[in-house]
N, C-alpha and C positions, 0 to 999 in steps of 0.2 A: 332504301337499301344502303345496303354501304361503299362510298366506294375509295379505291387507293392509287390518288399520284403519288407519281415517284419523287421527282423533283420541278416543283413549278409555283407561281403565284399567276392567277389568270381570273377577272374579274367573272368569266361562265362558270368557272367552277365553285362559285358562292363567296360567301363573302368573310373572311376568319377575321371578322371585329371580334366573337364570343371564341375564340381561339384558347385553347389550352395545350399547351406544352410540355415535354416530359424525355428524359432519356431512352433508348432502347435498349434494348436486355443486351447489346455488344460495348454499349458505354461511350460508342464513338457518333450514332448516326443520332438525331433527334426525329421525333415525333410530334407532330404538329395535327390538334386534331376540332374538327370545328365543325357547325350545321351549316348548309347551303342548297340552292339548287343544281341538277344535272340534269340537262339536256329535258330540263320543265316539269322535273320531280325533286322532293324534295330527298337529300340525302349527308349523311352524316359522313364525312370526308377523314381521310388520315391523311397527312402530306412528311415524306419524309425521303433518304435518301442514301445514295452506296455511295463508296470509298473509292472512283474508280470500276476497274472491272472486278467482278465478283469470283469470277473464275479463269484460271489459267491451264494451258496445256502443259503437261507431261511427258514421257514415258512412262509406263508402268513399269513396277519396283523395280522387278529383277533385268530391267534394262536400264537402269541407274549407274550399277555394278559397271565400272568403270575396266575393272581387273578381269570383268568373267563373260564380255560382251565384247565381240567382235565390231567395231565402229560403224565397219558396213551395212551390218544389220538394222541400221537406224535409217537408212532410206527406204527397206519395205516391208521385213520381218518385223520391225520394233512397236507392237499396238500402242496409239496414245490412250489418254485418258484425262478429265476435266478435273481438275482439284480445284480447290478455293484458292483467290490469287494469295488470301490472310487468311489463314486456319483463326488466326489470332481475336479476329475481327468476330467472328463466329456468323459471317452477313450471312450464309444460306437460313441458317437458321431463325433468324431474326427478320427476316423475308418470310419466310410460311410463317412467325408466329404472328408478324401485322398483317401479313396477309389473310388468316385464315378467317372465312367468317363473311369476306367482303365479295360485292357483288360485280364488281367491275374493276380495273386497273388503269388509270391514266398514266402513259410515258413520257417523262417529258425529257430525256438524257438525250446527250448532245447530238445538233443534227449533222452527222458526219459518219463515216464510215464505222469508226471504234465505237460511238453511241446507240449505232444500230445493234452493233453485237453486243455490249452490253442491255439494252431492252430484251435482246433473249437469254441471255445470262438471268435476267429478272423473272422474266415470263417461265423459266425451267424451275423459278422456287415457288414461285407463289401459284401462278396457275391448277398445280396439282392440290393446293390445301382450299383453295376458293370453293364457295358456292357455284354446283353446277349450274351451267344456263338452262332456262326453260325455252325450251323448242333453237327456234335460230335466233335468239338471243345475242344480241353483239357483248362481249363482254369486256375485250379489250381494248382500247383508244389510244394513239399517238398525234403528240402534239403536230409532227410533222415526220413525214417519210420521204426519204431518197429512192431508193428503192427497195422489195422487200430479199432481193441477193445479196443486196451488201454486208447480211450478216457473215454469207458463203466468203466473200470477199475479204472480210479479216479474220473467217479460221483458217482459211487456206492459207492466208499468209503467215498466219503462226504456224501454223503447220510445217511450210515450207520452210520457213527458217530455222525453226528446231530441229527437223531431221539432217539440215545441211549443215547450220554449227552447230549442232554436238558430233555429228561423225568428223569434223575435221579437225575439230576443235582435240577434241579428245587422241585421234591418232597423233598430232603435231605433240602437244605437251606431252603425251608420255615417251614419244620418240626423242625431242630435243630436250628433255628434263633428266631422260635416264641417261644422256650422256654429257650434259653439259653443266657446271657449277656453279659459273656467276652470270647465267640469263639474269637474274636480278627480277624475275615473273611469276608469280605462280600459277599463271593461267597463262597458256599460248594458245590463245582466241582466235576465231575464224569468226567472221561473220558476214554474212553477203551485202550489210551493209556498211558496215563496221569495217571492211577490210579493203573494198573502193575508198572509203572517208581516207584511212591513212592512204592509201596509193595515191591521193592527191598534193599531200605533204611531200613523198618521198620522192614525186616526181619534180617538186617543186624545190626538193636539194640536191637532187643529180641536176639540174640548170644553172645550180649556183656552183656546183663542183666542177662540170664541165664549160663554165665560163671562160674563155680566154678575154681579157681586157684587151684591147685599141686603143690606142693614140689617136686625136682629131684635133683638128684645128680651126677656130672659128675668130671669125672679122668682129670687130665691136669697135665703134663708132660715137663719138659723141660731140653732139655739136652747141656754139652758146644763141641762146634766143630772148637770154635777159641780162642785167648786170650780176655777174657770179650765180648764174643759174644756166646749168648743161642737162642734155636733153639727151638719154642714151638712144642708141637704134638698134633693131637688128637686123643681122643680114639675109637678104633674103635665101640664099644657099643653104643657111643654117649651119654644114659644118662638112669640109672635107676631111679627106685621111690620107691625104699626102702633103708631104711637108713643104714641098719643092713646088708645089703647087697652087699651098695655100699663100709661100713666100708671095708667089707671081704674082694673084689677087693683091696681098697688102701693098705691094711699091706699085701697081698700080691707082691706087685710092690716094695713097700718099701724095702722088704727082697736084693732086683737085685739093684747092685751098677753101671751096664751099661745097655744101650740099645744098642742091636744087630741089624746092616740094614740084612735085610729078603728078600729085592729085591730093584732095583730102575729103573725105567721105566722110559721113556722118549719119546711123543706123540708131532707131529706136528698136530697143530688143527686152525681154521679156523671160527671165529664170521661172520656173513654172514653181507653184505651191506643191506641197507634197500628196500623193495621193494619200486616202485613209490607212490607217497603218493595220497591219497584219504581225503575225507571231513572227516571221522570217526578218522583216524589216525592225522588227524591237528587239530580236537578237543581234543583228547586225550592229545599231547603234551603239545597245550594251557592251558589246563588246570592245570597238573599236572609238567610241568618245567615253564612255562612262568608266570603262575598263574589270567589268563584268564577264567573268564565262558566264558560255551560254546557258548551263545547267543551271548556275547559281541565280542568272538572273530568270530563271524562269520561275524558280524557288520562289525567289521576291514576286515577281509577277501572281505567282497562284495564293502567295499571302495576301496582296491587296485586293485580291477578287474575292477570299473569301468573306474578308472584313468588309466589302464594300466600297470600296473608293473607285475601281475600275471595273469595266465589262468583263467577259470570259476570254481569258489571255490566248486562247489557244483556237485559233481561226486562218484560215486560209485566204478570206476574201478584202479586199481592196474597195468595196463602193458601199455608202452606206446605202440600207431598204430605203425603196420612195417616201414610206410613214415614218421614217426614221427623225424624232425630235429633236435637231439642230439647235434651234434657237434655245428649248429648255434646257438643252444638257450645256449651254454656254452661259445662260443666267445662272445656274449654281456656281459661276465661277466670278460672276461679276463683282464680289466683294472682296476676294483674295487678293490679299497686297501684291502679286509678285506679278500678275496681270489684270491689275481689276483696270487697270487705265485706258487695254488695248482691247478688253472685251467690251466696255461700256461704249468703245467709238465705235467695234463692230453690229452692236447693238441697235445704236442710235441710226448711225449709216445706212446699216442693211448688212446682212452675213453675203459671201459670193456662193455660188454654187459649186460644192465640192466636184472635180476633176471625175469621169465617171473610170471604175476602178475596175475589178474582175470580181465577181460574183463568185464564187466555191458554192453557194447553196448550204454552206454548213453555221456560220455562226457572222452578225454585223463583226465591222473592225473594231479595235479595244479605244475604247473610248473612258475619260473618267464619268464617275458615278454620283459621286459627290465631290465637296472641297475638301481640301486637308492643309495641312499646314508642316512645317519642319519637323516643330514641336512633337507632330503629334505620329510622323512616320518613324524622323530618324533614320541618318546613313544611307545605305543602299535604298530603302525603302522610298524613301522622299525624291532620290534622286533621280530613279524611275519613274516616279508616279510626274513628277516636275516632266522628265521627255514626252511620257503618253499627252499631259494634257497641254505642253505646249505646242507637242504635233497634231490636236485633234483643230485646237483653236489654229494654227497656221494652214490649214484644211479647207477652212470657213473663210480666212483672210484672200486678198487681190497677192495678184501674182508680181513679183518684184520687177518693176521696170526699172531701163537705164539705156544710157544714151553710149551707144560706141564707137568713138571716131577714129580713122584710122587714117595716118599718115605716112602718107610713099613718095620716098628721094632717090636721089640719086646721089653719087659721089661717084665722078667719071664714068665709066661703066656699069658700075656696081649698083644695085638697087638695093636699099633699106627701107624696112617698115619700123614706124612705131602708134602703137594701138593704148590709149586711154578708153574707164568708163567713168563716167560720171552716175551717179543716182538719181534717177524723175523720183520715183517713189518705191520706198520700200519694202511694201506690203507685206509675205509672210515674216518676212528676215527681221522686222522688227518684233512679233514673239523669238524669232529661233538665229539669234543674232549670230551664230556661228555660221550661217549660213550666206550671210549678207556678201554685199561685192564688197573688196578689200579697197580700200582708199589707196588711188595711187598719183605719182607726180601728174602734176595739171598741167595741157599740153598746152603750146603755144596758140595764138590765134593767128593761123595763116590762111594762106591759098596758094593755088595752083600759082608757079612761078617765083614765088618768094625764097631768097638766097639765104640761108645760113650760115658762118664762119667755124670750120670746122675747129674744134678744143685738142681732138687727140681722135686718132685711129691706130689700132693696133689689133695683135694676133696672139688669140690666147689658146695655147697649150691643153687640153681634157683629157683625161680617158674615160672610154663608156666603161658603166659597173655592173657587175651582176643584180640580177632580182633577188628581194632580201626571201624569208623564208614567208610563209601564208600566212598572215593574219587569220583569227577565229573569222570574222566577219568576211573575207577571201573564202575562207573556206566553207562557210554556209552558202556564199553565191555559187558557189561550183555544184554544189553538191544542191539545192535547188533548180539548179540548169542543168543536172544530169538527172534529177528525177531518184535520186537516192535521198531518202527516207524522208519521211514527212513533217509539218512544223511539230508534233509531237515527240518525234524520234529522232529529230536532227540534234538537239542538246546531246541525247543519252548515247547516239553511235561518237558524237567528241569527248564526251567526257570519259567512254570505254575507252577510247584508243591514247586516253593522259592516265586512267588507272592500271592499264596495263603495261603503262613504260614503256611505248612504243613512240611517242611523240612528248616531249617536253614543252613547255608554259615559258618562253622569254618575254623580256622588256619588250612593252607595243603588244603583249600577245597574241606573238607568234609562235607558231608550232614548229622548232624543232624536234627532226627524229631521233630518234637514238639508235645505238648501233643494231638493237633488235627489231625495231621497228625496218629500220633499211634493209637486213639481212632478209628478213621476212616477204617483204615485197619483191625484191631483185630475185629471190627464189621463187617466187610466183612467175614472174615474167619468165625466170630461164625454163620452169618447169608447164605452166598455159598461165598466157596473160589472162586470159578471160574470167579467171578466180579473181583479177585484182583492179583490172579495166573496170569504168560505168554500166560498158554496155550493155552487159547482159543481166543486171539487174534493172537497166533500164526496160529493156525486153520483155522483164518477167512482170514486171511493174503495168505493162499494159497489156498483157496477157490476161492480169488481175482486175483491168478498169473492163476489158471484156466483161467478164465475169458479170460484176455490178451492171454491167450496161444489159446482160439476157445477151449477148451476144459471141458467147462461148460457154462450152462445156466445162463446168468445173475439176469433174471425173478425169476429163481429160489433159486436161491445163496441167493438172496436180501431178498426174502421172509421166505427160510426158519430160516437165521439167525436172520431177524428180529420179527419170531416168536420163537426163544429159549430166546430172549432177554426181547420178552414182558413178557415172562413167569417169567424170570428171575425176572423183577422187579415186578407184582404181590406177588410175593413166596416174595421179599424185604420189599414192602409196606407192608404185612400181617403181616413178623417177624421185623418189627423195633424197637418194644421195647426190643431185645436182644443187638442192638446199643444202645438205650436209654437207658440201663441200667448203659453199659460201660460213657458212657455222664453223665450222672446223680454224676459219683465218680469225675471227674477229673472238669464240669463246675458248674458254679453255676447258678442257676434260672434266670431269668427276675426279680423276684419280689423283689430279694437281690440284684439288679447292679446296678448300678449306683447311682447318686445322686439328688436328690429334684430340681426342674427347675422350669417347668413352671408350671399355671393350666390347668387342662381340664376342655373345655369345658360343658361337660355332667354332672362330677360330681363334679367339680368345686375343686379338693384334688389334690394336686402336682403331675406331672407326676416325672417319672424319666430320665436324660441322660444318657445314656450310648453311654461311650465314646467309647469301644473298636470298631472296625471294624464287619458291618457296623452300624456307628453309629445313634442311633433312642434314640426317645421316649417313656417311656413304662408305660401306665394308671395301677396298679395295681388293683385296685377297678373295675374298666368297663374290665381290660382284654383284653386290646387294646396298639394296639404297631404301631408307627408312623412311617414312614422312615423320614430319614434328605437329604439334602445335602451334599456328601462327601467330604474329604481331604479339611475341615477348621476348623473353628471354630465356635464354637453356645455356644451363651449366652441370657440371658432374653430382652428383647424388651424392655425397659422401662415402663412394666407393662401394656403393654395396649393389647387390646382387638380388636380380629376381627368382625366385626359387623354382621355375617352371622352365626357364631356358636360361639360366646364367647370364642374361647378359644386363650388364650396369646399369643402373637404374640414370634418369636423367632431371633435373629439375626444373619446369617452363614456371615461369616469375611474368605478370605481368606490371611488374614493380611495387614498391614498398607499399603502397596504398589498396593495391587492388589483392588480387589471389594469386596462391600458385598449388603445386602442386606436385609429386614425383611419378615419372611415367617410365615404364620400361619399353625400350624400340619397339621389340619384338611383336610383344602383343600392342599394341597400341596398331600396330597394321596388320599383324594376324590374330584377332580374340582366341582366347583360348577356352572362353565357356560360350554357353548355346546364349545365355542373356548377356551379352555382351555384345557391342559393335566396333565396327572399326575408327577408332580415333577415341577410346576410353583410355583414362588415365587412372591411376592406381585408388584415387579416389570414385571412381566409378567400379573399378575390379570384385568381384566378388568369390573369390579364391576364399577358403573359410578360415585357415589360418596364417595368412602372411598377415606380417606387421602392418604393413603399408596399405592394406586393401582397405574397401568401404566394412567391411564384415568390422575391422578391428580399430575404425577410426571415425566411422559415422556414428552421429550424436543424436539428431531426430531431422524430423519432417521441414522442410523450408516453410522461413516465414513468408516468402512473397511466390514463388509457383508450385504448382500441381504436384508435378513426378519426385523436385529435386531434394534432396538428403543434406544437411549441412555438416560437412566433413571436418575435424581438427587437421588444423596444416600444422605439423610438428618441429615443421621446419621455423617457423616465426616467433621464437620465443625470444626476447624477453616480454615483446610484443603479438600477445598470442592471439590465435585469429582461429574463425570458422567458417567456411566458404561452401555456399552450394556447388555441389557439384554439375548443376544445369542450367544456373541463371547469375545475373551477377551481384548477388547480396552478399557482403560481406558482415560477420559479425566478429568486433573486437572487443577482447575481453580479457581481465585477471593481467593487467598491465602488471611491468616487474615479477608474475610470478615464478619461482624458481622449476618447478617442475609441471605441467599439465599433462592428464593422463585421462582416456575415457575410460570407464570403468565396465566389467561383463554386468553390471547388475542395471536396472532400467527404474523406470519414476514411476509410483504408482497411480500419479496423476495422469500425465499424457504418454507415458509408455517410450520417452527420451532416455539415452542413456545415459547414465550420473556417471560426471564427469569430480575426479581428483585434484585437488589443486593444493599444491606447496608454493608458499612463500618462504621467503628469509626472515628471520625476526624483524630485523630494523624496519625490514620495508610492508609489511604486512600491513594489509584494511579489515583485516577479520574482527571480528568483534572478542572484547578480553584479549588483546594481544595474542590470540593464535595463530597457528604458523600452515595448519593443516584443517581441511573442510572435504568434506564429499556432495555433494547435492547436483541438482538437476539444473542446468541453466537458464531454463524455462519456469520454472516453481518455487525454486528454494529461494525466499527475502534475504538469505544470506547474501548472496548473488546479485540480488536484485540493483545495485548501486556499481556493479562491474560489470557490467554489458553496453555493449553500445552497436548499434546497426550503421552498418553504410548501405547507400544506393537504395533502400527501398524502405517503404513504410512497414511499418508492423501489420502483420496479421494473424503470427500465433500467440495462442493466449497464455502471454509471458505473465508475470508478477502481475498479481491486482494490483492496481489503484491506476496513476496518470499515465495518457495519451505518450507512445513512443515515439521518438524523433529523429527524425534527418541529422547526420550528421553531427549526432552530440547526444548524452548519454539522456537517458531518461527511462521510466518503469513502463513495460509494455502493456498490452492492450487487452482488456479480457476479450474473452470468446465476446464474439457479437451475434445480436440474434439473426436467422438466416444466412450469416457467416458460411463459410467452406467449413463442415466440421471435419476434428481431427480424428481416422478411423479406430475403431478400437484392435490393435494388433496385440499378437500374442507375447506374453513375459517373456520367452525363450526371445536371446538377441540376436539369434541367428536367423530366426524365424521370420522374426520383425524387420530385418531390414530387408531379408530376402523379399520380403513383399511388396518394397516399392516396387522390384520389379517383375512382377508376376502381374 
């Protein structure tokens, strides 16, 4: 029979020497497919694999509708529903079509909670297209189960979290966006993970706000033990705060012309190797020695897993398995110049026994896989893959010993210490040398009774400083020791709260807040801490290990959390202007931001731009606020007017290279036709006779997606361009010409609309010195040497002959066989374009 792991290499499941390979029909997963035995039949195997999770939670549609959907509604009116995490991917489908057919399923995805849900993510495509079992039949296999709840265990918690940030999520933003200018945010995010992360920052700059400095005073003593060699001490007091007091101490010591040793001790002691490393501790380092976020360095981290060179970066546990092969995974490194010296001794010596660690049950610690080299990583990459396998081998290595002796005086009353270490040996620290004991002055050889001449005594002046701001790696140990979120989601809830401009990236990075970030928190606290404390996602966090463990109700768990939360955000919505209050000092209005643009429509008086994030339109008069287009640039239209509601059209630019395009306020947030949505620009419009619309400036079908139309920007001449209106292909074309127009008549090859083009005499490429051409941009050889594509490769079937290119001109591609074909639409051009979107 047949049968289909998911993801695995396992000598029971046969043996892929006769292995053949192959893409699957999404372009991304591969197909591995080969003869073997299972379970003492013989059977014809597929081995292949998903992108992550296959599927993600929702709302359904019309609770999307941000404008027509009460927030509240989203804790128990709001139905979800499962979509594909990547429509793009096309996995469901590509799941039944390797599925279908096969008699059995091996799983072998990650052994941890998320791994679990995703095997039934797997098991909901394929299961229904497989061969039925005969009788009780086992047909499904996993490498390894935790438990079979744990799938219950992370929908619930999508669950939970989706219904909680998006009702708060969505009431905050649209309450402090429609009154505030320069939040500088387009999103004012709630997240119950996500918003404990930043309350540790923000608690951690009200400490450094509410610091008051102290004045202290401290004894410091130095006495000689060689010729021109002094010997510091310290005091054993450490450090008073009174000044009059610290005097009395100093003119007492002053009076004693030696220091008396009192005792000297001498301690063999032992810095411990590190345990196996886990995701939380390779974040921690990145961050804090290599100087990595943790996002980025996870990035890195999941490139060298997929190439090979390290284990599965994403693990909770600290001890390696009992079969776990030590010695082999330390011979691939015995020839690497950078420690072949200290592995060959470990080698010959004997490895020590790794530190015994915490077991998670879900994946060994990250270990490397193979060798590598500078050359062959490169940058971030190398410099990572360098931490993991110096940490894996100082794992293996003796624990650093050293000898510490400690030396206690006297100076009249007063007692001094001073403490040397010396190095016996120093096992892990010589792989991870940053770790080693610091060399310090070398103490005298004394004993008990022996006199020194004191050098100098005196009293030095400090004040105590505040605590600087949190380190990323600070902030991963907290947020580990509160049990908010896990080594998967601890990167993506930091790097939410730096993309939402609530915490800034300093020198050392550390997280400073910003002023929205602070505003935002200190309104949680005045309005219920408990939206911004640990605790109660702590709470919920093992409400959910119930779960998993069979020892709660999920029905219940689910319901009653999400009835302390609805509560929650009622008692929110009711006190928000105790956050608006705190809003009100640090932003400024709508009606004070930004700058005079365009007119409105209605009452025909300048709206204003506001540029900060998200950037909109704000009518002060009507008390209407527009959304825009993000991350470009907007400027006035050349004064002209929409014909459906007068108000001035606007142009978003995302600079000279890319597209742009003219959009009028109004409809761009209220469509005005049934095929239209909210955030379409005049190049999507399909009004039948404005200028500006797709009806009277779309040219034909895109070359690179499905839906999209490539629209003339009219706006970019001399350098004239065509831009999908859905994806980001630019086409530039008819450089210098004086006029381009599209034309009502269409190609009789692919049904594009023939496009006008005037040049000036001088500067004309026409063939015969002509000034003036009509044809098709897709068919006519006239043409064929004035086109040029950005961003994407060719796939309509432009001019015969050569292969079309990236980023420099060249003749397009013909049809290809099995190709996307181009539909055949009707001559009338109205007709035609109307059916892209039909």
């Amino acid at each position: 029979g047949n049968c289909s792991p998911n993801t695995a290499e396992d000598p029971s499941l046969g043996n892929p020497g006769n292995m053949s390979s192959r893409k699957g029909l999404n372009g991304a997963c591969s197909v591995h497919e080969y003869t073997g035995s299972f379970i003492g039949q013989s059977a014809r195997f597929k081995m292949t694999s998903v992108c992550g999770h296959v599927m993600t939670l929702d709302f359904i549609g019309k609770y999307n509708n941000w404008d027509k959907v009460d927030p509240a509604e989203l804790f128990s009116k709001a139905p979800t529903e499962k979509k594909e995490a990547n429509p793009k991917l096309n996995m469901v489908k590509f799941l039944q079509v390797e599925g279908r057919g096969c008699d059995c399923i091996v799983l072998w995805l990650d052994c941890d909670k998320e791994g679990e849900n995703i095997c039934f993510e797997v098991l909901d495509a394929t299961v229904p297209v497989m061969n039925k079992p005969r009788g009780s039949e086992r047909t499904v296999y996993r490498a390894k189960f935790i438990l079979l709840r744990t799938q219950t265990f992370a929908i619930r918690r999508q669950e939970l979290d989706l219904r909680i940030g998006c009702a708060f999520t969505r009431f905050q933003t649209k309450y402090f966006q429609g009154k505030y200018g320069n939040l500088d945010s387009s999103l004012i995010s709630f997240g119950p993970c996500q918003t404990p992360t930043l309350g540790f920052c923000v608690e951690r700059h009200d400490k450094i706000q509410s610091f008051k400095p102290e004045n202290y005073w401290v004894l410091q003593a130095k006495v000689s033990h060689e010729k021109d060699c002094c010997l510091t001490l310290e005091w054993d007091r450490v450090r008073v705060f009174d000044r009059e007091i610290a005097q009395m101490f100093l003119n007492i010591t002053k009076v004693a012309k030696e220091a008396k040793i009192e005792s000297v001790s001498k301690k063999e002691k032992a810095k411990q190797r590190p345990l196996a490393l886990n995701t939380v501790e390779m974040l921690r380092v990145a961050s804090s020695a290599l100087g990595m976020g943790p996002q980025h360095a996870m990035q890195i981290a999941e490139r060298l897993y997929t190439q090979g060179y390290i284990s599965y970066p994403r693990t909770e546990t600290t001890h390696y398995p009992e079969n776990f092969d030590l010695k082999g995974s330390l011979r691939q490194q015995a020839n690497n110049p950078y420690w072949a010296e200290t592995v060959k001794a470990l080698l010959s010596e004997g490895i020590n026994k790794p530190r015994k660690g915490h077991d998670a049950g879900d994946h060994p610690p990250i270990t490397p896989m193979r060798t590598a080299t500078e050359a062959e990583l490169g940058g971030d990459g190398w410099r990572l893959y360098e931490y993991i396998t110096r940490h894996f081998i100082a794992t293996v290595s003796a624990d650093c010993k050293y000898l510490q002796t400690t030396i206690a005086c006297s100076i009249g009353p007063e007692r001094f210490t001073c403490i040397g270490k010396t190095v016996i040996s120093p096992g892990f620290t010589e792989i991870m040398p940053w770790q080693s004991i610091p060399p310090e002055e070398s103490l005298p050889i004394c004993e008990r009774g022996t006199v020194f001449p004191i050098s100098e005594v005196r009293l030095l002046e400090k004040q105590t400083n505040p605590p600087d701001y949190l380190t990323e790696a600070e902030l991963i140990t907290l947020m580990e020791k509160h049990g908010i979120g896990t080594d998967a989601s601890i990167p993506v809830h930091i790097n939410n709260i730096c993309q939402r401009n609530y915490v800034t990236v300093e020198s050392g990075r550390r997280l400073k807040p910003t002023n929205l970030g602070i505003v935002l928190v200190h309104g949680y606290y005045k309005i219920d801490a408990e939206l911004v404390l640990p605790t109660i996602r702590s709470a919920v966090e093992k409400q959910l290990n119930l779960i998993a463990q069979g020892k709660a109700n999920y029905h219940q768990v689910l319901e009653h959390t999400l009835d302390i939360f609805k509560r929650k955000f009622h008692y929110f919505v009711d006190s928000i202007a105790g956050m608006d209050e705190l809003m009100e000092v640090s932003f400024s209005p709508l009606a004070a931001t930004g700058k005079p643009l365009s007119r409105c429509g209605k009452c025909h008086r300048f709206m204003k731009y506001i540029q900060a994030k998200p950037s909109r339109l704000h009518c002060s008069h009507c008390d209407e606020t527009y959304s825009l287009p993000q991350n470009g640039v907007i400027k006035l239209y050349k004064e002209l007017r929409c014909p459906l509601d007068d108000f001035e059209l606007v142009l978003w630019s995302s600079g000279s290279r890319g597209k742009s395009y003219p959009l009028c306020p109004y409809c761009y947030n209220h469509p005005p036709f049934r095929d239209m949505k909210k955030g379409m620009g005049c190049n999507e419009c399909t009004h039948p006779t404005c200028q500006h619309s797709l009806n009277m400036l779309g040219i034909g079908q895109c070359v690179e997606c499905e839906n999209g139309v490539l629209v003339l920007d009219p706006t970019s001449g001399p350098k004239w361009k065509m831009a999908c209106n859905k994806c980001n292909v630019v086409v530039h074309f008819f450089e210098n010409a004086h006029k381009v127009r599209v034309s009502a008549e269409t190609c009789e090859s692919c049904d594009a609309a023939l496009v006008d083009v005037d040049f000036n005499k001088a500067k004309s490429p026409l063939p015969g010195n002509e000034t003036q051409h009509s044809g098709c941009v897709f068919c006519d050889p006239v043409f064929q040497d004035l086109v040029e594509l950005k961003h994407a490769a060719m796939k309509h079937p432009m001019h015969r002959g050569g292969q079309g290119k990236r980023q420099g001109r060249g003749r397009g591609k013909g049809r290809r066989p099995g190709g996307r074909p181009n539909p055949k639409k009707p001559k009338d051009k109205m007709a035609a374009l109307a059916a892209y979107f039909v």
